[in-house]
Backbone as a chain_set.jsonl record, in Angstrom:
{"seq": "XXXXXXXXXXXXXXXXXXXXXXXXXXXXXXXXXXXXXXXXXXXXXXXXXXXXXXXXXXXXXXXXXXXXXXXXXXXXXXXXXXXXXXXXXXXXXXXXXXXXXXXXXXXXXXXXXXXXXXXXXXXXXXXXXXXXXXXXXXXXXXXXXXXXXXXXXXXXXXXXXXXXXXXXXXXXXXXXXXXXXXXXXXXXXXXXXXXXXXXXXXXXXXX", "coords": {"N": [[138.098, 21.667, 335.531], [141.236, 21.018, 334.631], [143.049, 20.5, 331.114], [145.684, 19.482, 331.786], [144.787, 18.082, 334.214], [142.896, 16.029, 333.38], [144.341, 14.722, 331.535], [145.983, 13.637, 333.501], [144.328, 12.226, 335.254], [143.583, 10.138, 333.203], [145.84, 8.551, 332.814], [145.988, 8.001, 335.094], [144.031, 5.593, 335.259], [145.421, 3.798, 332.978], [146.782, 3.283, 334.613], [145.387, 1.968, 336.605], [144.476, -0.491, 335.496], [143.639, -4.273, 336.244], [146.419, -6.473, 337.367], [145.776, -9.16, 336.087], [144.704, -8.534, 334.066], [146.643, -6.995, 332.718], [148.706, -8.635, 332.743], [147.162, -10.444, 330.399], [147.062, -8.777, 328.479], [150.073, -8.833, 327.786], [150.516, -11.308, 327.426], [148.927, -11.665, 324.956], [150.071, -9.376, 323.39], [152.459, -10.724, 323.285], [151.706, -13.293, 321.878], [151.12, -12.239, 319.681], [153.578, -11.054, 318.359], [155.025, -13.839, 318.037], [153.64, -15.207, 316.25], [153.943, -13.652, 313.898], [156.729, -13.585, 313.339], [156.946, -16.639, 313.514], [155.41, -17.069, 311.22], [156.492, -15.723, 309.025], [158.528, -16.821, 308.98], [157.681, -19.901, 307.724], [156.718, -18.426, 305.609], [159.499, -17.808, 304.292], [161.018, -19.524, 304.063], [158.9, -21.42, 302.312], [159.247, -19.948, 300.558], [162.189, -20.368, 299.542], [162.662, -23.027, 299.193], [160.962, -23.413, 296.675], [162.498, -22.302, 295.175], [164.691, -23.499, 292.174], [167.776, -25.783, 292.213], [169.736, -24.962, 289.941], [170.623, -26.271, 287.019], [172.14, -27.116, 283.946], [173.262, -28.529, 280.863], [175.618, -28.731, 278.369], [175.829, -28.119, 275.106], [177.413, -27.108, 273.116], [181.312, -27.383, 272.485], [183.259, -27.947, 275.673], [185.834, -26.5, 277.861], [187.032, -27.752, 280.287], [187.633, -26.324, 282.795], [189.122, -27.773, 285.136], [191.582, -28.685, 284.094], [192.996, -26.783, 283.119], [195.707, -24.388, 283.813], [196.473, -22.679, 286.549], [197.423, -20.227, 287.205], [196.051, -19.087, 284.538], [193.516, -20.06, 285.622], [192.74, -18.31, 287.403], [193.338, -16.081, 286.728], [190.681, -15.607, 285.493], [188.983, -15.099, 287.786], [189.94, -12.951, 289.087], [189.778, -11.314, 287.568], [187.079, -10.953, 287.502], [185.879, -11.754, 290.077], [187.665, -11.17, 292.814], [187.31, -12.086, 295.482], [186.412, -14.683, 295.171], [187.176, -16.888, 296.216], [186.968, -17.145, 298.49], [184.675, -15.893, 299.594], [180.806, -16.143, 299.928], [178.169, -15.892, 297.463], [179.417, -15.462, 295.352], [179.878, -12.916, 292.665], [180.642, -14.401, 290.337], [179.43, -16.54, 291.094], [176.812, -16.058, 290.815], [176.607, -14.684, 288.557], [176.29, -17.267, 287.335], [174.321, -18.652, 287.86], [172.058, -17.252, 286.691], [172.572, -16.997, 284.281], [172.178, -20.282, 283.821], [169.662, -20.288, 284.35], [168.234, -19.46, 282.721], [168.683, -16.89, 281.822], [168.07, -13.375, 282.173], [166.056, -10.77, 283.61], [166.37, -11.233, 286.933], [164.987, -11.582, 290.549], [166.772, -9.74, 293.595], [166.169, -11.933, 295.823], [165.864, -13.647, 295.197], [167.723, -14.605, 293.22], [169.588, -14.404, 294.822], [169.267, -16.482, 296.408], [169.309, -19.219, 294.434], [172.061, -18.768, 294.484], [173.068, -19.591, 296.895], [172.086, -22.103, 296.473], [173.446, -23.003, 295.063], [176.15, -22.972, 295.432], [176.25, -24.588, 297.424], [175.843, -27.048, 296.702], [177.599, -27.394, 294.648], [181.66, -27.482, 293.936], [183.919, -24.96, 294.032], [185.526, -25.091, 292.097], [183.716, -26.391, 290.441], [181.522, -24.553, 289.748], [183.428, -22.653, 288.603], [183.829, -23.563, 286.376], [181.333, -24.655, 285.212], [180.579, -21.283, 284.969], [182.196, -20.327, 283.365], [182.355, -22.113, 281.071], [179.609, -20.611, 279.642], [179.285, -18.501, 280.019], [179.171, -15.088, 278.026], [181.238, -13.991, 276.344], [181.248, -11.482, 274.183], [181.002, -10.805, 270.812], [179.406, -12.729, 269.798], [180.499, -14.747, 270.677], [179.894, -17.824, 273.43], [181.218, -19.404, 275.489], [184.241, -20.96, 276.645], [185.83, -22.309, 274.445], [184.261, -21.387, 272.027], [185.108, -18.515, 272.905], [188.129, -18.166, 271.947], [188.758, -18.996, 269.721], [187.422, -16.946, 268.315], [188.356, -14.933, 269.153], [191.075, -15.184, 268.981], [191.498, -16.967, 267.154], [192.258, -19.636, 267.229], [192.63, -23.226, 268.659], [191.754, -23.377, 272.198], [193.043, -24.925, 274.125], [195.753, -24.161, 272.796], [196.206, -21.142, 273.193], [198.223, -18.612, 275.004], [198.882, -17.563, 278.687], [198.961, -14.813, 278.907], [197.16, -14.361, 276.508], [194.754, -15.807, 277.609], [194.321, -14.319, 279.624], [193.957, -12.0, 278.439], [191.195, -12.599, 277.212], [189.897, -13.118, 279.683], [189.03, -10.561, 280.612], [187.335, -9.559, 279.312], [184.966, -10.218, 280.64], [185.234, -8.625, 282.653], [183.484, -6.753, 285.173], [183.662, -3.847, 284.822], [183.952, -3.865, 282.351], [186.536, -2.754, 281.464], [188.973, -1.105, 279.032], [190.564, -2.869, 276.582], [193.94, -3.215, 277.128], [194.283, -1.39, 279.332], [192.354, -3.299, 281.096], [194.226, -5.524, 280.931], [196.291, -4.958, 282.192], [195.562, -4.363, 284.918], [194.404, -6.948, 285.636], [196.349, -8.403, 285.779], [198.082, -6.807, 287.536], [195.951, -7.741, 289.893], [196.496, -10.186, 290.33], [199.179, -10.74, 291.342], [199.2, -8.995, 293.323], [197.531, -10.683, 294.957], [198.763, -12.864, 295.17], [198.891, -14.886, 293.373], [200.214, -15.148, 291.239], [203.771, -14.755, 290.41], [205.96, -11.524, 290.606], [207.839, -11.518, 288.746], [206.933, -13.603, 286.987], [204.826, -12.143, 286.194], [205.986, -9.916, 284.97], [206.951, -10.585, 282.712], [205.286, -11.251, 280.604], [203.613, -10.122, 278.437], [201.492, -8.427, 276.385], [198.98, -9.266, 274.549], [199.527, -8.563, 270.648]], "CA": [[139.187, 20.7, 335.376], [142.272, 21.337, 333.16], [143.411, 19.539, 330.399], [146.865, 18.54, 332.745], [144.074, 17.096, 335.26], [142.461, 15.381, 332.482], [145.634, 13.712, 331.245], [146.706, 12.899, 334.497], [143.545, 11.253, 335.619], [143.419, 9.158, 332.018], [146.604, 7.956, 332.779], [145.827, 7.141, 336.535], [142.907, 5.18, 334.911], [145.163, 3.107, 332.202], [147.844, 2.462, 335.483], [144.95, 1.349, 337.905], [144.207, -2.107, 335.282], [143.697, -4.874, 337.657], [147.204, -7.16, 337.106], [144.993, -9.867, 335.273], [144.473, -7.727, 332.69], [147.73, -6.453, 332.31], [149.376, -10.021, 332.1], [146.406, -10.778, 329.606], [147.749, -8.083, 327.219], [151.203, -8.966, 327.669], [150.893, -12.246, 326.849], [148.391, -11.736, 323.603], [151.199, -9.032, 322.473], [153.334, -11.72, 322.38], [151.705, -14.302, 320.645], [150.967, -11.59, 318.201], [154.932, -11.112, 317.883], [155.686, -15.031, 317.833], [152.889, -15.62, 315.334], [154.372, -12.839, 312.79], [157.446, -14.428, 313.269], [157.085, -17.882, 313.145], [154.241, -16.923, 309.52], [157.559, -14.989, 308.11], [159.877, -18.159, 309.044], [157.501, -20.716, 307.217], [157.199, -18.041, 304.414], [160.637, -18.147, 303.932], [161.358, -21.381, 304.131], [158.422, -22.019, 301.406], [159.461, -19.676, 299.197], [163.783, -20.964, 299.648], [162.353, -24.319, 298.861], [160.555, -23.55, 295.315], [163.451, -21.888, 294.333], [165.553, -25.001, 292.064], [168.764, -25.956, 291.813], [170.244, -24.732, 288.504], [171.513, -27.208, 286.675], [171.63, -26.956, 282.457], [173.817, -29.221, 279.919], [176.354, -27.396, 277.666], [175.478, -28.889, 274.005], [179.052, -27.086, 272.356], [183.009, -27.666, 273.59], [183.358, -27.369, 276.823], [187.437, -26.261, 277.955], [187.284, -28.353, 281.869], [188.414, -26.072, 284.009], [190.274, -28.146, 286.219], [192.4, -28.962, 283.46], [193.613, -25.35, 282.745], [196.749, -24.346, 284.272], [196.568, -21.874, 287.512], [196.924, -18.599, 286.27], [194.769, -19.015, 283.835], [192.123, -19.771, 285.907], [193.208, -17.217, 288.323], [193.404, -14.867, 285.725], [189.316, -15.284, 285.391], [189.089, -15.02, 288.971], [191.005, -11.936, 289.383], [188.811, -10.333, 286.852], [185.542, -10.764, 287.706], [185.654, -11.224, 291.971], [189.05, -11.767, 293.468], [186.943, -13.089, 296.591], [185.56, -15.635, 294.881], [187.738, -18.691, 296.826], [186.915, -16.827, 300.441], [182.84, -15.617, 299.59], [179.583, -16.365, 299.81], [176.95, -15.897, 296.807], [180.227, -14.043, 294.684], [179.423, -12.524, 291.448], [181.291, -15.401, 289.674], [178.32, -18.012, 291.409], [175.461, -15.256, 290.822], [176.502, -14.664, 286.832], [176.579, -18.562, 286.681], [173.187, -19.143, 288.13], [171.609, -16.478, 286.256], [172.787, -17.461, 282.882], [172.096, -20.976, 283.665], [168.158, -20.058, 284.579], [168.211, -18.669, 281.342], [169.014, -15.268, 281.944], [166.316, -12.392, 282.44], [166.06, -9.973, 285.233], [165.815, -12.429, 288.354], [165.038, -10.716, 291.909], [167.569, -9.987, 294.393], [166.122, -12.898, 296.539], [165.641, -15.351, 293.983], [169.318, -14.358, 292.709], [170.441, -15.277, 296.391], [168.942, -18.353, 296.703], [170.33, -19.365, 293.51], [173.395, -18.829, 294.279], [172.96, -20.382, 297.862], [171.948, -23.478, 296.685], [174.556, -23.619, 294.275], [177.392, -23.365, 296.274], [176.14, -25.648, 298.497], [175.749, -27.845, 296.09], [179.151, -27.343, 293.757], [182.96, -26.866, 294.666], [184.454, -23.93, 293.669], [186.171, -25.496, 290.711], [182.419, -26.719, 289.427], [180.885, -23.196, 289.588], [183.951, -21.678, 287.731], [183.428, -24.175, 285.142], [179.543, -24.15, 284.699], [180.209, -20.367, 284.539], [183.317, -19.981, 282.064], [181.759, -22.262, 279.614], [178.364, -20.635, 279.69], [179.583, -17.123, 280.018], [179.446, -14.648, 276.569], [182.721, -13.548, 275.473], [180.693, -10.585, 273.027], [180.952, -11.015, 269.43], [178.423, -13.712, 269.682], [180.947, -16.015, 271.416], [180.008, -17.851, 274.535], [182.087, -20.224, 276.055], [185.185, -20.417, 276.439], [186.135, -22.907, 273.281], [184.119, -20.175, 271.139], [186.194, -17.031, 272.589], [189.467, -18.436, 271.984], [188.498, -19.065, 268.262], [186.918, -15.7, 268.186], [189.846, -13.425, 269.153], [192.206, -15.393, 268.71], [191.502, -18.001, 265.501], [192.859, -21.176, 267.387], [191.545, -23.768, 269.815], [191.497, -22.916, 273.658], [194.411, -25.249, 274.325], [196.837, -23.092, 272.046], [196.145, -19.891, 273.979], [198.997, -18.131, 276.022], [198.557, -17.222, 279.815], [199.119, -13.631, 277.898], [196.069, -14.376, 275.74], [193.761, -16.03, 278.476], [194.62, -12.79, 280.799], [192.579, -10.604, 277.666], [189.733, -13.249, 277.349], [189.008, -12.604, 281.247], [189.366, -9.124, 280.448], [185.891, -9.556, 278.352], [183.937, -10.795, 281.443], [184.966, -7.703, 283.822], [182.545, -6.411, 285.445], [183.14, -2.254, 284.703], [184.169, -3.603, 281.418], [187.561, -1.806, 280.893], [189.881, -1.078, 277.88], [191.52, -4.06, 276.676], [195.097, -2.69, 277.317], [194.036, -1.349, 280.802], [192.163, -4.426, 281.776], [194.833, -6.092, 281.195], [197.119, -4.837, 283.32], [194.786, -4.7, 286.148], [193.961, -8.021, 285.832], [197.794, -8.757, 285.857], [198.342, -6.354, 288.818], [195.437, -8.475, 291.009], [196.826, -11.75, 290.555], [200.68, -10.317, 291.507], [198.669, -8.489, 294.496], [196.526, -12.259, 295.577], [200.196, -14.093, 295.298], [198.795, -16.067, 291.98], [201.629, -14.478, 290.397], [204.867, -13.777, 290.907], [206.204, -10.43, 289.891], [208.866, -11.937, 287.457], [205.947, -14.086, 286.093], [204.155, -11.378, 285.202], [206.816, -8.735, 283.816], [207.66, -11.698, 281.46], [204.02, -11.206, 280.13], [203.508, -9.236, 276.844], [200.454, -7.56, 275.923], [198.854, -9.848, 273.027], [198.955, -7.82, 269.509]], "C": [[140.026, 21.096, 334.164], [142.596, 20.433, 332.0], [144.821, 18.68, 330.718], [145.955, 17.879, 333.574], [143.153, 16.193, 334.618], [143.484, 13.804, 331.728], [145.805, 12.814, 332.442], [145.536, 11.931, 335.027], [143.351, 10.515, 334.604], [144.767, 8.136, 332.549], [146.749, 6.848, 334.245], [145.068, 5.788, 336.157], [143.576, 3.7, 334.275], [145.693, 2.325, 333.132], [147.162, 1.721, 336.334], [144.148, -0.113, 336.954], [144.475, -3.236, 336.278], [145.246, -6.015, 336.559], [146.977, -8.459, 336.157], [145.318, -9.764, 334.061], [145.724, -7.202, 331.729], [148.768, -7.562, 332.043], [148.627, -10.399, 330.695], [147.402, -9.882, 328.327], [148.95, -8.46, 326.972], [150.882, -10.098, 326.709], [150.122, -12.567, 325.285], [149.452, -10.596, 322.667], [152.19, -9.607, 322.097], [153.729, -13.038, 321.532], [151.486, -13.877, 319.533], [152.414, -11.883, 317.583], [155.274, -12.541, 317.233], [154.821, -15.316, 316.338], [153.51, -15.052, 313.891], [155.614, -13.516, 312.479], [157.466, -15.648, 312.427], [155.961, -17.829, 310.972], [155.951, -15.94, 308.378], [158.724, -16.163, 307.936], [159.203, -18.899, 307.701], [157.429, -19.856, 305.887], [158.487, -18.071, 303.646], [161.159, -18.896, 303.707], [160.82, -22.215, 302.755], [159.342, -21.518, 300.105], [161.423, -20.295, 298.477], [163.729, -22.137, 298.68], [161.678, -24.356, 297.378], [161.351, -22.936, 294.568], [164.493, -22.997, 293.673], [166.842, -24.82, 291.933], [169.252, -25.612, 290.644], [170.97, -25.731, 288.412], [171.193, -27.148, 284.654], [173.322, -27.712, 281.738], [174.551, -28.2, 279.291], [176.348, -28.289, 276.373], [177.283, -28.331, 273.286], [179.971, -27.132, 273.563], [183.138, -27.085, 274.554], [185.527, -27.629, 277.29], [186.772, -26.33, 279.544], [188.157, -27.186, 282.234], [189.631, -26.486, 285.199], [191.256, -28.485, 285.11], [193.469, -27.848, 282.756], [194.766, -24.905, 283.959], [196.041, -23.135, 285.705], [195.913, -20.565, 287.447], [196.204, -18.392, 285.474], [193.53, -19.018, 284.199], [191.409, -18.772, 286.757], [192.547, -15.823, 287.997], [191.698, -14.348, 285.607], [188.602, -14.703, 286.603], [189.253, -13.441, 289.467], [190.233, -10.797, 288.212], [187.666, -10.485, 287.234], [185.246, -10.61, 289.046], [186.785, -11.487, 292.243], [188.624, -12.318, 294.728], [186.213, -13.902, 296.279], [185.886, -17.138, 295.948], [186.828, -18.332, 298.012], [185.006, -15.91, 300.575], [182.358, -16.363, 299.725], [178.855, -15.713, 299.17], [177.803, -14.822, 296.177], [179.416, -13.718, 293.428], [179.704, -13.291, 290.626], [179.614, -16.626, 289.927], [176.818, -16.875, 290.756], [175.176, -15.241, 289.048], [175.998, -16.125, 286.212], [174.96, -19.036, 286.867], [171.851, -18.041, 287.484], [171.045, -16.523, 284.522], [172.17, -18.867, 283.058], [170.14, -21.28, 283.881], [167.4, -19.69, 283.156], [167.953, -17.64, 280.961], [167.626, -14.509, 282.438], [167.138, -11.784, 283.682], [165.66, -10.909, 286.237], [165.515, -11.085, 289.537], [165.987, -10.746, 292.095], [167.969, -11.428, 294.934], [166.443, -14.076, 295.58], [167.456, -15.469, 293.542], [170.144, -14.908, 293.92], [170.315, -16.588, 296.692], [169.294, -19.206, 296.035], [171.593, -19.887, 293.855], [173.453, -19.384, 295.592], [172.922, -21.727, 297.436], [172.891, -24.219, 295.73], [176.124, -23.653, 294.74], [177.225, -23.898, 297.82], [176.197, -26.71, 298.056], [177.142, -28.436, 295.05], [180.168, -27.074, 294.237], [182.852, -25.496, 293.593], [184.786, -23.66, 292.117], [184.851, -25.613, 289.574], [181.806, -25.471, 289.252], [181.449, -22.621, 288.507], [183.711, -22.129, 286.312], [182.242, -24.002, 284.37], [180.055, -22.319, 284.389], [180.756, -19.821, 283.142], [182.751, -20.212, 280.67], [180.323, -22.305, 279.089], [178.613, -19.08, 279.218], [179.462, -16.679, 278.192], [180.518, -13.4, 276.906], [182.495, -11.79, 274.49], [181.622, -11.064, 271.931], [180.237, -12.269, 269.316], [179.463, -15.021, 270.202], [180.216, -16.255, 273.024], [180.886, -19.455, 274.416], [183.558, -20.411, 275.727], [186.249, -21.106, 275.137], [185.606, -21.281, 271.762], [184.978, -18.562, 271.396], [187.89, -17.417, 272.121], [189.228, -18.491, 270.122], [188.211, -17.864, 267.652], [187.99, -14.42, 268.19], [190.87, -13.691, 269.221], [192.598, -16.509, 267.199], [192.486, -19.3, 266.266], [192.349, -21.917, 268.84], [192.262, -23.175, 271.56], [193.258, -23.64, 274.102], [195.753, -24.689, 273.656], [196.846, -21.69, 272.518], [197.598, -19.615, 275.189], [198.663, -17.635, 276.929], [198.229, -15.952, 279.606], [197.381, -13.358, 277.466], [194.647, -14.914, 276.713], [193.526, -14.653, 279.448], [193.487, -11.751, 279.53], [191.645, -11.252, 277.517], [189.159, -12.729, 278.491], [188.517, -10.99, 281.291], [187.205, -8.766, 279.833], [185.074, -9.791, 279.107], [184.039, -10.142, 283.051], [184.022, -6.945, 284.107], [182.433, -4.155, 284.869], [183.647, -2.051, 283.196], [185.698, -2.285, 281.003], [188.54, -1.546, 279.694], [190.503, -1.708, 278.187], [193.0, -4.256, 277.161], [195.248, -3.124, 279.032], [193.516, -2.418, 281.511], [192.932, -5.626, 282.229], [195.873, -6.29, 282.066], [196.837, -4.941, 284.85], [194.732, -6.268, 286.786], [195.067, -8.972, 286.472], [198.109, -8.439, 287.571], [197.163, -7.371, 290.241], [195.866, -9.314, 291.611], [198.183, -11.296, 291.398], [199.617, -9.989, 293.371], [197.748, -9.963, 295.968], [197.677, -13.309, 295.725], [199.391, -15.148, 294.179], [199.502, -16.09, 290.771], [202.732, -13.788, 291.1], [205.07, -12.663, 289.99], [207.043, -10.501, 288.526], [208.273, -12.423, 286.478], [205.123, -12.828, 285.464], [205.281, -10.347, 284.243], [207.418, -10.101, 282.843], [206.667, -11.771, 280.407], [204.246, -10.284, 279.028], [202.096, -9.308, 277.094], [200.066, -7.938, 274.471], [198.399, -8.582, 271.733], [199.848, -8.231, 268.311]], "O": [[139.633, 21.407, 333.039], [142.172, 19.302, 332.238], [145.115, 17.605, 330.196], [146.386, 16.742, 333.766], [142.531, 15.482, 335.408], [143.335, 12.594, 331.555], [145.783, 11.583, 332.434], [145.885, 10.768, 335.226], [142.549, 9.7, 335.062], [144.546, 6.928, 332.639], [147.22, 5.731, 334.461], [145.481, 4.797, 336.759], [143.03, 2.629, 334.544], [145.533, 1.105, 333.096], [147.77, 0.845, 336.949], [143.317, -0.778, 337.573], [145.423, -3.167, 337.061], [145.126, -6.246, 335.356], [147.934, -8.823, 335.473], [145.919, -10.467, 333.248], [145.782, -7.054, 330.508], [149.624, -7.398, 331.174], [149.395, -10.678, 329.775], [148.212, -10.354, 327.528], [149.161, -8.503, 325.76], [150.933, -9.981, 325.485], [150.535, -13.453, 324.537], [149.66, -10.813, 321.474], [152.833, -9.395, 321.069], [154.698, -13.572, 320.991], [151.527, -14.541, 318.497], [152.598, -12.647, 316.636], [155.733, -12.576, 316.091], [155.485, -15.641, 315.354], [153.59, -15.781, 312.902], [155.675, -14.063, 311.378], [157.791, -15.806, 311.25], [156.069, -18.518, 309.958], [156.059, -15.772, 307.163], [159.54, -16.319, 307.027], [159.798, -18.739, 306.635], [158.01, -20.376, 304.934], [158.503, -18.345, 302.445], [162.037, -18.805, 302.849], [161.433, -23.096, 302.154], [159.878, -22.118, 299.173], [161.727, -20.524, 297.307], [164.436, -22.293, 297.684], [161.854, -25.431, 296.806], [161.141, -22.89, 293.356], [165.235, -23.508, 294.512], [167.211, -23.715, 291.534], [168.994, -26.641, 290.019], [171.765, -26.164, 289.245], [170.043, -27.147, 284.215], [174.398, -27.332, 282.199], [174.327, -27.006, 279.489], [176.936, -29.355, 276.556], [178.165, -29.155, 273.045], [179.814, -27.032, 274.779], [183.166, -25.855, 274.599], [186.237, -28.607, 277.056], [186.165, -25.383, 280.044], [189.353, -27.173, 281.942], [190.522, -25.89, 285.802], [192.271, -28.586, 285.8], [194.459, -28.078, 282.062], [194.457, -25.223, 285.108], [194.846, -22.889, 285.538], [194.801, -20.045, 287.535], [195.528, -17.369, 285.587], [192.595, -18.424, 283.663], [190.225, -18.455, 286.881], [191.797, -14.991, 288.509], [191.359, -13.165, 285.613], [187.694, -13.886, 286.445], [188.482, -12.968, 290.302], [190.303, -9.569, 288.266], [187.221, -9.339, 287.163], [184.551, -9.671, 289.432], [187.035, -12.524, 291.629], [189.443, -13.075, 295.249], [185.215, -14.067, 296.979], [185.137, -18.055, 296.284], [186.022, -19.148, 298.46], [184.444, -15.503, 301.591], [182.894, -17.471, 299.746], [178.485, -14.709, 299.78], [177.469, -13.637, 296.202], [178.333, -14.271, 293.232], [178.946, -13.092, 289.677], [178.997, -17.261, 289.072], [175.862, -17.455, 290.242], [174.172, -15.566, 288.414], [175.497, -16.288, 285.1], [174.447, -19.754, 286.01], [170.716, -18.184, 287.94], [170.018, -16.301, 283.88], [171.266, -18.883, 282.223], [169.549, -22.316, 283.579], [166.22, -19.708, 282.805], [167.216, -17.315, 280.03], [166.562, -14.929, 282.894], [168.146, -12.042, 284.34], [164.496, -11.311, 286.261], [165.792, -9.901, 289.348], [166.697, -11.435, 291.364], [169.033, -12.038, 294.84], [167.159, -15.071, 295.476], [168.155, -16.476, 293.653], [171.114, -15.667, 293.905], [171.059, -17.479, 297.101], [169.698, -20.207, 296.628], [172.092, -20.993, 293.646], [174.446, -20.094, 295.434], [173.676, -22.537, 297.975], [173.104, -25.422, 295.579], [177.027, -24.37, 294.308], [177.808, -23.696, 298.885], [176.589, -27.598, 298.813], [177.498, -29.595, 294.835], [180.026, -26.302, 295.184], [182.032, -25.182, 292.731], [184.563, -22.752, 291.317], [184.812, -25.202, 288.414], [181.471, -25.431, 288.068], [180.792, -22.14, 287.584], [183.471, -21.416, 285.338], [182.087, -23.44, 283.286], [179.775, -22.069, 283.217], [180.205, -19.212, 282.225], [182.606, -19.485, 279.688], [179.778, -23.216, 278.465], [178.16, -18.601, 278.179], [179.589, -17.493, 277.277], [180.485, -12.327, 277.508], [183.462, -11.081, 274.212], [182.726, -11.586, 272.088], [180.737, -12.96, 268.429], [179.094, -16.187, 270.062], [179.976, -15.3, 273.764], [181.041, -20.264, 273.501], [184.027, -20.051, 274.647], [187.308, -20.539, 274.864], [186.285, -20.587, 271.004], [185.343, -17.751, 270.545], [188.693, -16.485, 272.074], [189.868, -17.658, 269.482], [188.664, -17.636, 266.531], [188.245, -13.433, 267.5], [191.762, -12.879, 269.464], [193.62, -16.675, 266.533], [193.427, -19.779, 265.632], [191.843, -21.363, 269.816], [193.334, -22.581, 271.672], [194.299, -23.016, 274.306], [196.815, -24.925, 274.233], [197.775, -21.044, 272.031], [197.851, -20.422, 276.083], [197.811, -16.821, 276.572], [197.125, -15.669, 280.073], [196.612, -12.506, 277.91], [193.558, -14.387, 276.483], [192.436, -14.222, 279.822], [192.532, -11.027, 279.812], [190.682, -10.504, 277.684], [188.149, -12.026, 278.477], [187.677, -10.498, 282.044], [186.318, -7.945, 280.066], [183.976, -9.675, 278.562], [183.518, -10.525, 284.098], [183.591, -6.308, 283.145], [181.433, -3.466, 284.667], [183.816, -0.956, 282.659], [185.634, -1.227, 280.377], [188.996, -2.688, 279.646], [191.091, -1.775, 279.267], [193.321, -5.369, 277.579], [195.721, -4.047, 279.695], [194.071, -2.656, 282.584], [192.742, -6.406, 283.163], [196.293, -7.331, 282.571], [197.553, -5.407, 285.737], [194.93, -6.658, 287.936], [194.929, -9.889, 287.282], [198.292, -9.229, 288.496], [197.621, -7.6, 291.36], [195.864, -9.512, 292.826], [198.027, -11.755, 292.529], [199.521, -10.799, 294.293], [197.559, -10.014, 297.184], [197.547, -14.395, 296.291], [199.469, -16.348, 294.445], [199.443, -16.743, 289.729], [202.793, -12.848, 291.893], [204.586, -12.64, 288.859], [206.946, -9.774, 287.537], [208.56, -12.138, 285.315], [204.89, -12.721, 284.26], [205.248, -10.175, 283.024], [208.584, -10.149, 282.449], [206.999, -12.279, 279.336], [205.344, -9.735, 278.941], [201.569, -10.102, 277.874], [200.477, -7.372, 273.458], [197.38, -7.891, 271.751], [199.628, -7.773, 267.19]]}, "num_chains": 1, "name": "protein.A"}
């Protein structure tokens, strides 16, 4: 006998199972499947669920957000995600829930869920806020009452659209030269319609 008439009669062997048998397997391969399943659902589910809500107090001046003009808030916007209005779990909600955990290396997941349950939970406007006046500015400023004092020596409400446009500048993500960031930051908003073109070439370059 060959080892092709060997094969071929093994295989005659696994095809001649009586139909019984062959439903039997089916249907224990697929309570294996459902079981893995449904044990990966309720894992998920547990672990979603012990992940909390961020939520943390701001003990110094907080500069309301909704009370800041457009562009200005635009301007923060436009530096850090420009899809922040039209996302899900942007870098704007991820920085905010990160910082507000009280920083550290988080996971991916944990970082997602985070930020899931916080913009499920907050508008748009409340996120930018919690993040602005939480955020660090460097030079040991955070928030946005301390950067305005910091690089500029006067309170937040005395700041020019000009001067808010280089604050945001401080909270870009590839970090760019103040100059260059600024213009970028300029060119987004002009590019997102949160500026007109006249509005911005009317802009100066704070120095």
């Amino acid at each position: 006998m060959t080892l092709a008439d060997t094969a071929t009669h093994d295989h005659e062997a696994v095809s001649a199972l009586p139909p019984r048998r062959r439903r039997r397997r089916l249907v224990l391969g697929v309570a294996i499947v459902l079981l893995l399943v449904s044990g990966g659902v309720i894992a998920g589910t547990y672990y979603y669920d012990t992940v909390p809500l961020v939520e943390s107090n701001v003990s110094y001046p907080v500069v309301p957000v909704a009370e800041l003009p457009p562009p200005v808030v635009n301007a923060f916007v436009a530096a850090v995600d420009p899809d922040f209005y039209v996302s899900d779990h942007s870098l704007i909600t991820r920085r905010y829930t990160v910082i507000a955990s009280g920083g550290g290396e988080k996971s991916y997941w944990r970082t997602w869920v985070m930020a899931d349950k916080a913009e499920e939970s907050y508008t748009k406007t409340e996120i930018l806020d919690r993040y602005l006046n939480r955020a660090d500015y460097g030079r040991g400023a955070v928030g946005l009452d301390a950067a305005a004092r910091t690089y500029f020596a006067k309170p937040a409400a005395q700041l020019t659209v000009a001067e808010w446009v280089l604050l945001a500048v401080r909270l870009h993500p590839d970090r760019p030269a103040p100059k260059a960031g600024w213009e970028q930051v300029l060119d987004t908003m002009v590019e997102r319609g949160w500026l007109s073109p006249a509005e911005r070439n009317s802009l100066a370059f704070p120095g």
